[in-house]
N, C-alpha and C positions, 0 to 999 in steps of 0.2 A: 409608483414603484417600478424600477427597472427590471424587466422579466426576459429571459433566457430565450430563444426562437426555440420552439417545441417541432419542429420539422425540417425535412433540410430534403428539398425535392430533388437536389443532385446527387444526392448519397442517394434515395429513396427509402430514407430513415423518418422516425417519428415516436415521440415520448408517448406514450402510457399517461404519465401522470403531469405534471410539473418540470419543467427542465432547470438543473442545477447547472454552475457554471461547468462542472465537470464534463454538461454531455449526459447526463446519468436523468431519472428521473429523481424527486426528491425521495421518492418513495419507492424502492427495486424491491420486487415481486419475486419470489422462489420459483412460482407459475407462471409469470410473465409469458405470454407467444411473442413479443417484438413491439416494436423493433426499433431500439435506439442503435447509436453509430457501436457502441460497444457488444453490444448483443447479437446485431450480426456481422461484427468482425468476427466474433467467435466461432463461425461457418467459414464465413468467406477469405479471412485472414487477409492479406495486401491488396485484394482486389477492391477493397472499401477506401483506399485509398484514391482512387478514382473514381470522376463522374462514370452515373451511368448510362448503358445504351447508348455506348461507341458507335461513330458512324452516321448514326441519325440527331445526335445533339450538340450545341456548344454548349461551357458555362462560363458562368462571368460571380466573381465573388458578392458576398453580400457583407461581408464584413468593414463597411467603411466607417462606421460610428463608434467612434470611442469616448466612451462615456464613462466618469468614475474611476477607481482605483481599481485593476483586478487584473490575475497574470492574463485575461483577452486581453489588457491593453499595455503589453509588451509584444513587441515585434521582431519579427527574427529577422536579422542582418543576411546580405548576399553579397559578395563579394564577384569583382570580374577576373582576376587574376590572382596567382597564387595555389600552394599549396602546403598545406601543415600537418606535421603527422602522422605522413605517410612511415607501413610497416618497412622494416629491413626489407631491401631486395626489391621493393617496388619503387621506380623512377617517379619524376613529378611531366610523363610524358602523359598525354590526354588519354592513351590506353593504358593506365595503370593508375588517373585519376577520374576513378568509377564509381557511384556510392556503392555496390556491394562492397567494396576495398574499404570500406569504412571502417575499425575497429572502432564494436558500441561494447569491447570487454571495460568492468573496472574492477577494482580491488579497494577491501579498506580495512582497517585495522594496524597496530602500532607493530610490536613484537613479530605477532599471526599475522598473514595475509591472507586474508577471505575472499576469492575469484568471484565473480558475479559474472557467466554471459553475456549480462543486458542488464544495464542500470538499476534495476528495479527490485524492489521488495514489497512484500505482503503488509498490510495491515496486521497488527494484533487480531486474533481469531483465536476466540478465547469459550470463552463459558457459555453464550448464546447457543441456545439448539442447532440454529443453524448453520453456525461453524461446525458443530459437533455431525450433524446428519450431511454434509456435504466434501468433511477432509479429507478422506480420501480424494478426490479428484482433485482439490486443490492443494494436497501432499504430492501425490506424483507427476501432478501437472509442474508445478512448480522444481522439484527435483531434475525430470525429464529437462527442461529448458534449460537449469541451471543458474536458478535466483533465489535468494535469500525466503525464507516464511516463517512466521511468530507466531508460535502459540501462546498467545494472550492469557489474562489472569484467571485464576480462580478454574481451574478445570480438575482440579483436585478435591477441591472444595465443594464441589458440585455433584461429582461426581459419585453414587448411590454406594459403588461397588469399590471404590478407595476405600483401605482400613487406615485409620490414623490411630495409632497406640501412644500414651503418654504425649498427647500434642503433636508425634511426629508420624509423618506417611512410612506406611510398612509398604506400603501397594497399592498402585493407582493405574487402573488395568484402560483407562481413558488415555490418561498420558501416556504409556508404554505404547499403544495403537498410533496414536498422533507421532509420534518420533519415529516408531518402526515404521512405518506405512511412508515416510517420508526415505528414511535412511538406505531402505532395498532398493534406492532408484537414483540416489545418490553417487555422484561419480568424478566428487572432486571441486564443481563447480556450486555456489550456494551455500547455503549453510540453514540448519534449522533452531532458532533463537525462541529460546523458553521465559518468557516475562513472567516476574514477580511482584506481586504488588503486600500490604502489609499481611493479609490473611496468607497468602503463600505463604512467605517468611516464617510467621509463627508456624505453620503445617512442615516447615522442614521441605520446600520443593526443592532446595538448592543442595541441602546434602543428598536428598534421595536420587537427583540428577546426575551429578557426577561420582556416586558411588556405582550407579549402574550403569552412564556413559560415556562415562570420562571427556576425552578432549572432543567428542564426536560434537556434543553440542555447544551455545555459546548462552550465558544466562545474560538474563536483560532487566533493569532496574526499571520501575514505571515512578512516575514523576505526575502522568498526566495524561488528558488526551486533546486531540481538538473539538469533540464533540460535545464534552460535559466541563463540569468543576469540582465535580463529587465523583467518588466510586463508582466502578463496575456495575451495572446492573442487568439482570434477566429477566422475566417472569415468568410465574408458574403456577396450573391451574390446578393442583390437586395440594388437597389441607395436609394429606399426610405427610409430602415432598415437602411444603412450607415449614411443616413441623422440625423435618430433616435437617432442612439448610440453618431453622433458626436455633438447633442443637448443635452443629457444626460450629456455631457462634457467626455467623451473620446477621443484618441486620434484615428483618424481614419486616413489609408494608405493605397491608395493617400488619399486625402483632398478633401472629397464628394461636398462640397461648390464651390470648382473651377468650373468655364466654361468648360476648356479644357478637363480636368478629367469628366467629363459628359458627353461632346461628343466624348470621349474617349470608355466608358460605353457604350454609344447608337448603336455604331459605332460597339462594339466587339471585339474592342481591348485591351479592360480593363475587365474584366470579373467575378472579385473581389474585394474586399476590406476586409484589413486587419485592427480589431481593438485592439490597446494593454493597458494597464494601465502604469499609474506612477510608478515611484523608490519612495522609499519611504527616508525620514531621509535627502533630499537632502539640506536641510537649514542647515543642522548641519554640524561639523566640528573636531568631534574628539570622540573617544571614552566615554567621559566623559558625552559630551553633547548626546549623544546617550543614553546614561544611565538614566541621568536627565528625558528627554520624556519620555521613558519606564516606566521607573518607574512612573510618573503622569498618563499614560495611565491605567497602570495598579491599580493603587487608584484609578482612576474616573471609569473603570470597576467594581470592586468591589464597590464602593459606587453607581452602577445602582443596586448592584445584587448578582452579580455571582459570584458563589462559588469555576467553575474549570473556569481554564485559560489557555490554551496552546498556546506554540508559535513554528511556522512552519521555518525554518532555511534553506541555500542552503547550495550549495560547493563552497562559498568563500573561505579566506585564514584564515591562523591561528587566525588573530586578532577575524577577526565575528566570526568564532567560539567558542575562548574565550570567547567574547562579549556575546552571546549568554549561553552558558553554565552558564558563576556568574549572568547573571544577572537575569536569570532565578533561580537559585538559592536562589537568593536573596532575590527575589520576591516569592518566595515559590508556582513557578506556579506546576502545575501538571503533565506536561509532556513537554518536547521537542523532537520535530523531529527532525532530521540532514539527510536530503538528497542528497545524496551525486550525481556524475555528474556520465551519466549512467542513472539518471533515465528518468520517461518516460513525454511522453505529448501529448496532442491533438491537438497542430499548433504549437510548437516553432521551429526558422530560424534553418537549421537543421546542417547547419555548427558552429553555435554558439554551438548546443547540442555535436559535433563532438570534441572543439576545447576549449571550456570556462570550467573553474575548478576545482575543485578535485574529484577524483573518490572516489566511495564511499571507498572502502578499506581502504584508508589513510584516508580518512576525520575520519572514524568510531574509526579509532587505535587511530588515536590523541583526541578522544574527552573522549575515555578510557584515555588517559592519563591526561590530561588535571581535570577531574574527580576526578581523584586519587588527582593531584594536591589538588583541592579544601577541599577533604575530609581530608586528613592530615592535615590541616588547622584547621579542627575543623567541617564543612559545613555540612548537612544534603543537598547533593546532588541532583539536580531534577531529579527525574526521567526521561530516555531517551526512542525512538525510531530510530531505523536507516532504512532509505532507499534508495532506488536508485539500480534500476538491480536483484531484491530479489524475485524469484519467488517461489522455491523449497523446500521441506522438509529440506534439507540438509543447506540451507541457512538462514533458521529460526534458525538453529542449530548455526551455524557458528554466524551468529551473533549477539545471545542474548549470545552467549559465550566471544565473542570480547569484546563484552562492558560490560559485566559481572563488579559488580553487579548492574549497573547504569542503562541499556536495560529491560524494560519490554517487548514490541511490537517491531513487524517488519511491515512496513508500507510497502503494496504491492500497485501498481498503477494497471499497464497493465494486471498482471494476477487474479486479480481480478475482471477483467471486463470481462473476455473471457467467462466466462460462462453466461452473459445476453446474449451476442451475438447471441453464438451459439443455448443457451434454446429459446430466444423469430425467431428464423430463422426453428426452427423444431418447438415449438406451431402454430406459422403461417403457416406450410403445414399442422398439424394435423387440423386445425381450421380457413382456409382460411377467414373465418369472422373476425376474430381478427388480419389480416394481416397490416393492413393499423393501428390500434392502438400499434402493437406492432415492429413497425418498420419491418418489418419480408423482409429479402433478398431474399429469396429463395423459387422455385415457387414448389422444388420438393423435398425430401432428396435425398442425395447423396447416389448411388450404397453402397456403401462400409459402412454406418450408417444402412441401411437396410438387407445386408448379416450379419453384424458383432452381431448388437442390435436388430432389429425388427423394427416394424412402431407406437408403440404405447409409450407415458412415461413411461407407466408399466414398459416396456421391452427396453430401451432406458438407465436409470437414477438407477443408480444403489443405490441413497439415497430415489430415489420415495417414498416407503413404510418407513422409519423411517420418514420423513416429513410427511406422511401421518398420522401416530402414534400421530406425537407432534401437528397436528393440528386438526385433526377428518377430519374424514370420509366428510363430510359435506362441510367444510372451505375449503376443497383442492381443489374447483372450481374455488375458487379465486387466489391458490398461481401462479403467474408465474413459467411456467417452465425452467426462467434464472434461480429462484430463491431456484428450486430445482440445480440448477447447481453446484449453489452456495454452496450450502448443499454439494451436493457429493465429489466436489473438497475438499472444509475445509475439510471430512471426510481424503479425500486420505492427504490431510497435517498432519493432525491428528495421522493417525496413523503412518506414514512415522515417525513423530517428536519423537513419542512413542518409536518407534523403535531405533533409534539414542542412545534417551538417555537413555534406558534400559540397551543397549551395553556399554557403558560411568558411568553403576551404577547409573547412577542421576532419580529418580523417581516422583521428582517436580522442576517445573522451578527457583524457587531459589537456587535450588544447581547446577547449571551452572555454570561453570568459565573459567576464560582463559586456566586453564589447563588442558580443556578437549578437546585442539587443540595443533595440530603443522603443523609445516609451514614446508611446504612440500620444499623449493629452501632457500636458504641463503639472496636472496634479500626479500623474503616476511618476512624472521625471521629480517633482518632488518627494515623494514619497519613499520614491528606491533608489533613488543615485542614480537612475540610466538614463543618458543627454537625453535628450527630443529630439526627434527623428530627422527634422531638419538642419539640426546644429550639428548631428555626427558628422567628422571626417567634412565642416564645414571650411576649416579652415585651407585644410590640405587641398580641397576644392580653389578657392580662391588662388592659394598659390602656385595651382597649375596655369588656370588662367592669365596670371598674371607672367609668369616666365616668358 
């Protein structure tokens, strides 16, 4: 079996666990000390883009083996002359074709336009404790930057201190924290997207949303994810919480109400309980009648309201994915995700994540094609996001290129979180007071955080001082230090992206295209459409020669 390099002596990086193609381990830790490539970007932000210990080193790549289908084996194009893209006011003179000059802004949405900074949006960040004990830094990190963040299904549902009367939320004091905590930071750029799955719906999330915040948020339809093929899941160790969720009307496993199952519990041989949500669409019976629902959902959406609509998609087969694409089209929603298998989660059954549906690569290529389909047709296409396994500069590259022109965003899960972790795990030593509010692991930093960085955020957080800048002197009492993490990392994506597409000519994210890739193996040029490395620009070659 082909396994992932778990270290990388140029970066002076190295997995914990397993390494995924992401760069990630398979398994990321709340407590983790280090230090994969994502983990300490979160410190050192663009400087990780570089070998290290300047001066006394060379390096030379290790990437020459392409093996298999997977976005490692897409290649990003370079060009010798040329320039695309360039802002108003800037020439195509070599001092004003610089990657800083690179605009990584995009925008998506039909009607609305939704600014995005930086390509990039959150995962669903939903019900799982761990979204819930770390949003704050990953609310105003993300705010602060100015990129898109999901709060994911069933946090109402969950949640102890919601009252639901007559089946509908009167008050969901979890939700109101997750939007406010986002929104006071809020300045134009991003957006915060509230996903719905079937338990939502019945609880009424959609009306309780925009009667209390109108146009401010954007609601999101789930379809799916790329992790599982079944519902939401948590788990939770106390009988009386199980009791909770399975009066709530969830599905809770074992079956908290049993006799035996309780003194199973009492006993210690049951130690948990796992709760998951509904499949959705399970009354219907054919693509057609799939369409019909959606479509009245999305009229009764709209006649609550709401102006954006996004709907969340897995790695099913061709059909959902079609399904998904026209009718999102149709519907003239504002964005679709397609998260392909590979991607990430906070409890699903781990051989289902190992074993159930398409990986993102293929799901991503077909949904470019599929795209293409509709647009020849005549369709003003929805705009897309793909995710599933996306952690890296290179891979925001790779596939806002794949799905070119249809890809606005790259929807990141797991490495987008790594820097709450680690920022509120170093606030909690600098500020032992603030341990126990900020989840904080760690009773010390780590030898190697305090040789490398220092002991203060000053010296720690290499975006510190630009946060500092955009919010005064003053306000920086308040920002969490996940949320400068936050900050520094997007920086290191930032400029890495810049970089790519500087080399590639392209100076704004719409001039991206498939044909600023090639597929490094003949099975990926199969797979995705993108020539073989050798064939590109083969011909054009030839006729230079020959002139």
């Amino acid at each position: 079996m082909f396994q992932y390099q778990k270290s990388n002596d140029v970066l002076n990086t190295v997995n914990r666990g397993n390494a995924a193609e992401s760069g990630l381990c398979t398994l990321c830790r709340a407590d983790c000390k280090g230090k994969c490539e994502t983990w300490m970007s979160t410190m050192k932000g663009r400087k990780m883009l570089y070998p290290r210990d300047f001066g006394t080193v060379t390096a030379g790549s290790s990437n020459i083996n392409h093996v298999g289908v997977s976005y490692n084996n897409l290649r990003i194009q370079g060009y010798n002359y040329g320039a695309n893209g360039l802002a108003s006011g800037l020439s195509n003179s070599a001092d004003d074709c610089i990657f800083p000059n690179v605009n990584v802004e995009t925008t998506f949405g039909k009607n609305v336009k939704t600014k995005s900074r930086i390509p990039i949006m959150t995962g669903a960040l939903g019900s799982t404790f761990i979204a819930a004990k770390y949003w704050e830094s990953f609310a105003v990190g993300a705010a602060l930057v100015g990129f898109p963040i999901v709060v994911g299904e069933n946090v109402v549902g969950v949640d102890k201190a919601a009252v639901i009367e007559n089946g509908k939320i009167v008050k969901a004091p979890e939700l109101d924290r997750r939007i406010e905590s986002y929104m006071k930071y809020y300045d134009g750029y991003g957006s915060i997207i509230i996903q719905m799955n079937v338990e939502d719906a019945r609880n009424g999330v959609a009306e309780y949303v925009i009667n209390k915040y109108g146009d401010d948020v954007i609601i999101e339809l789930k379809w799916g994810q790329g992790a599982k093929d079944i519902g939401g899941e948590i788990q939770v160790t106390s009988l009386d919480y199980a009791l909770f969720l399975k009066e709530r009307g969830y599905i809770v496993d074992p079956d908290p109400t049993k006799a035996d199952v309780q003194e199973s519990f009492k006993s210690g041989a049951i130690k948990a309980f796992a709760r998951h949500s509904r499949l959705g669409y399970t009354n219907l019976n054919s693509a057609d009648e799939v369409r019909a629902d959606f479509m009245e959902t999305i009229d009764y959406l709209r006649s609550l309201g709401y102006k954006r609509i996004t709907l969340k998609t897995g790695s099913y087969g061709m059909e959902a994915l079609a399904m998904a694409i026209k009718f999102a089209t149709e519907a003239k929603l504002d964005l679709l995700t397609i998260d392909g298998s590979g991607g990430g989660t906070g409890m699903s059954p781990w051989n289902m994540m190992e074993s159930w549906g398409v990986p993102s690569i293929f799901l991503h290529s077909k949904a470019y094609e599929y795209g293409q389909i509709l647009k020849e047709q005549g369709y003003d296409v929805v705009d897309m996001a793909f995710a599933g396994g996306l952690a890296r500069e290179d891979h925001i590259f790779k596939a806002l290129a794949l799905g070119a022109p249809f890809t606005k965003l790259v929807c990141m899960g797991r490495a987008l979180m790594i820097p709450a972790f680690l920022g509120a795990n170093i606030e909690s030593v600098i500020h032992p007071e603030r341990r126990e509010r900020l989840n904080g692991n760690w009773d010390a930093l780590p030898k190697h955080i305090v040789d490398e960085f220092g002991t203060s955020p000053e010296e720690i957080f290499a975006g510190y001082f630009e946060v500092k800048e955009k919010v005064g002197a003053e306000a920086m009492k308040d920002i969490p230090y996940g949320a400068i993490g936050v900050w520094t990392l997007a920086d290191k994506l930032t400029a890495g992206l810049q970089q790519l597409m500087a080399g590639a000519r392209k100076f704004s994210i719409d001039q991206l295209s498939r044909d600023d890739l090639f597929a490094a193996n003949r099975e990926t040029e199969k797979e995705t459409g993108i020539s073989f490395l050798t064939e590109v620009g083969d011909d054009i070659a030839k006729e230079i020669l020959r002139r």
